[in-house]
C-alpha positions in Angstrom: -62.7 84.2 69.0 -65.0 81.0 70.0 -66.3 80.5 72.7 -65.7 77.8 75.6 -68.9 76.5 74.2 -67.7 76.6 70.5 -64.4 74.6 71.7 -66.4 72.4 74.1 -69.2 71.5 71.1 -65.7 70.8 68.8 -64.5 68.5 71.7 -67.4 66.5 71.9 -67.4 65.9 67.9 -63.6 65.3 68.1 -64.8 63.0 71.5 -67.7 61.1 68.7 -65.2 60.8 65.7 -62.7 59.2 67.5 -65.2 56.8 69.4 -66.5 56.2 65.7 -62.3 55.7 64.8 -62.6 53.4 67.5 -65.6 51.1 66.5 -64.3 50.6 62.8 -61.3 49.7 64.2 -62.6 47.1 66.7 -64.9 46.2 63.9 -61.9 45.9 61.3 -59.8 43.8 64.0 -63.0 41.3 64.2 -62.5 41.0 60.7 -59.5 40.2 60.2 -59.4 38.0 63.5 -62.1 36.3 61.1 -60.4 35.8 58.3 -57.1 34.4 60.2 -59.0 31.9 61.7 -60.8 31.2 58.1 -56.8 31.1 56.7 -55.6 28.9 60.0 -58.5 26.4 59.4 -57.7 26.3 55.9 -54.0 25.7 56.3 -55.5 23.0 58.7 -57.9 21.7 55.9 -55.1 21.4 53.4 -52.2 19.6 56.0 -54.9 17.0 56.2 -55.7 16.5 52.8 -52.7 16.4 51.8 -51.8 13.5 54.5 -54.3 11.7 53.3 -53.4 12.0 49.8 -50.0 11.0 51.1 -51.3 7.6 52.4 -53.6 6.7 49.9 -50.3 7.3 47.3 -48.3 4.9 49.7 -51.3 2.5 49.8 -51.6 2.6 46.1 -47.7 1.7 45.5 -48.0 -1.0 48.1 -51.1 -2.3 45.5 -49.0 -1.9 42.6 -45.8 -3.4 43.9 -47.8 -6.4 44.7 -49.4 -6.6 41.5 -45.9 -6.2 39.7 -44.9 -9.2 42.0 -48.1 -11.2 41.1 -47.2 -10.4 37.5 -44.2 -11.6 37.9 -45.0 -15.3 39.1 -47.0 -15.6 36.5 -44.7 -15.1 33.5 -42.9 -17.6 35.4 -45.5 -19.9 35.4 -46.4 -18.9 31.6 -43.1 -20.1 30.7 -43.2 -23.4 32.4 -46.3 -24.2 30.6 -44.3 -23.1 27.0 -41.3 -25.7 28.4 -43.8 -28.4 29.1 -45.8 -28.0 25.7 -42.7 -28.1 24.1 -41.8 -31.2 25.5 -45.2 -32.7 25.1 -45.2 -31.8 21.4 -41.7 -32.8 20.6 -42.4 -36.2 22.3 -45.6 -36.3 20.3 -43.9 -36.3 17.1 -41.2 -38.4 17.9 -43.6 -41.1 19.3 -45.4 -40.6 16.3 -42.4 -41.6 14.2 -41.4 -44.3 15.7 -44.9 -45.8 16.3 -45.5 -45.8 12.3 -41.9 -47.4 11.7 -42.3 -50.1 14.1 -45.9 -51.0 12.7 -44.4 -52.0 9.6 -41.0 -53.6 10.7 -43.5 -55.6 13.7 -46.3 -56.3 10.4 -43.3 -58.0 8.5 -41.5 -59.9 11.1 -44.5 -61.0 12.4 -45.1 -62.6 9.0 -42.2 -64.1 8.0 -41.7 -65.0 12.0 -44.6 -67.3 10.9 -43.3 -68.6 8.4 -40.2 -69.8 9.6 -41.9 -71.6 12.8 -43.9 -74.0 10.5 -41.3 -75.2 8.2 -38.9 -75.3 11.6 -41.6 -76.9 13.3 -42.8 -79.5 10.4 -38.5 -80.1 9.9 -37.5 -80.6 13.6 -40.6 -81.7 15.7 -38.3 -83.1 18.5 -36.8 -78.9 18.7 -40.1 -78.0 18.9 -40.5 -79.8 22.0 -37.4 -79.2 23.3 -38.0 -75.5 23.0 -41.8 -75.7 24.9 -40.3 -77.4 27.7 -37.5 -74.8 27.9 -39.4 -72.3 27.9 -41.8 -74.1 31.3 -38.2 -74.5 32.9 -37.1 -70.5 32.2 -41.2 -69.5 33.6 -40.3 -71.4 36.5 -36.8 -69.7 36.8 -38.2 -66.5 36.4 -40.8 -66.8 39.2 -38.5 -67.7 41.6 -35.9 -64.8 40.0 -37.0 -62.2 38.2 -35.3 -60.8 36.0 -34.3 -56.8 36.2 -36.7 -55.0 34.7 -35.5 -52.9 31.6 -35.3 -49.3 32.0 -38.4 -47.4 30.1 -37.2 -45.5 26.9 -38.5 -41.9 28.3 -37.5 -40.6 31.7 -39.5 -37.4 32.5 -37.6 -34.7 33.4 -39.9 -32.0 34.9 -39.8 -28.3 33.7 -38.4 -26.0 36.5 -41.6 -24.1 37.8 -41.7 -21.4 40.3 -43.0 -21.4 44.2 -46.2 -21.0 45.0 -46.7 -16.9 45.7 -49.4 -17.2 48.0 -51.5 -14.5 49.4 -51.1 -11.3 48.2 -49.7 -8.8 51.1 -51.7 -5.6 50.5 -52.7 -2.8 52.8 -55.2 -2.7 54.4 -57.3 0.2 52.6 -60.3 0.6 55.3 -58.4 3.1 57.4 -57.1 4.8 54.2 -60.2 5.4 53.2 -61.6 6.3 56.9 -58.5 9.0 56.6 -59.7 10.2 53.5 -63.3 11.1 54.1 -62.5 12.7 57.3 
C-alpha cells in the first residue's frame, strides 16, 4: 500500500502536469488570439482593397464613357468634313465645265461681236451715236436707280455639323489614387 508520502509526491506531479496543461493552453489561446487578429486584419486588408478596386473600376468607366462620347463627336465631325469635300469637289468639276464651255462660246462671240460693230458702225454712223448717248442717259439712270442686283448662280448651303462638346467631364483621379495606395 503507498504511503501518504507516495500519494502526496503523485499529487504534486498530478499538481505540475496540470499547471504544465495549463501553460500550453494559455500559450495555445495566445496563439490562436494571434492568428484571429492576423485573419481579422486580413479580412480588413482585403474590404479595402477591394473598395478601392471598386472605385478605381467606376473611375475607369467614367473615363471610358467619356472617351466613347468624345468618339462620338468626332465621327460627327468626320462626316461633316466628307459632306463638305463632297460639295467642294462636285462644285469643282462642275465649275470646271462650265468655265471651259464659256471660254469658247465668250472667244467666238467676242469675235464676231467685232465684227458686226464695224460694219454697223461704218453703215449707220448717226446709230452709233445714238447708241453712246443712250447709253450716258441709262449710266445716269442707273446712279440715281440701281437696278436689282441678280441673284449669284451658287447659294451655299452649309453641311449640318455637330455642337461643340466641350470639356471633357472626367473624375477626378487624385483621390482614386490616394484610396488606392492607402
Amino acid at each position: 500500500m503507498p504511503s501518504i508520502n507516495d500519494v502526496y509526491n503523485q499529487l504534486v506531479t498530478a499538481n505540475g502536469t496540470l499547471n504544465q496543461v495549463h501553460t500550453d493552453l494559455i500559450a495555445e489561446k495566445n496563439a490562436t488570439d494571434q492568428v484571429n487578429t492576423s485573419i481579422g486584419q486580413l479580412d480588413t486588408d482585403l474590404k479595402n482593397g477591394f473598395q478601392s478596386t471598386d472605385s478605381d473600376l467606376v473611375t475607369i468607366a467614367k473615363i471610358e464613357t467619356e472617351a466613347v462620347r468624345l468618339l462620338f463627336h468626332l465621327t460627327q465631325q468626320a462626316d461633316t468634313i466628307i459632306c463638305v469635300l463632297e460639295k467642294i469637289s462636285k462644285n469643282t468639276c462642275e465649275l470646271l465645265n462650265q468655265a471651259t464651255t464659256q471660254t469658247a462660246l465668250q472667244t467666238r462671240i467676242r469675235d464676231d461681236a467685232a465684227v458686226v460693230r464695224e460694219i454697223t458702225e461704218s453703215s449707220h454712223p448717226g446709230a452709233a451715236l445714238e447708241r453712246d448717248r443712250l447709253a450716258a442717259l441709262r449710266a445716269q439712270i442707273e446712279k440715281c436707280c440701281p437696278p436689282e442686283p441678280t441673284l449669284p448662280a451658287c447659294s451655299y448651303q452649309p453641311c449640318p455639323r455637330p455642337e461643340p462638346i466641350g470639356e471633357p467631364q472626367l473624375p477626378d483621379t487624385s483621390t482614386a489614387s490616394n484610396t488606392s495606395t492607402a
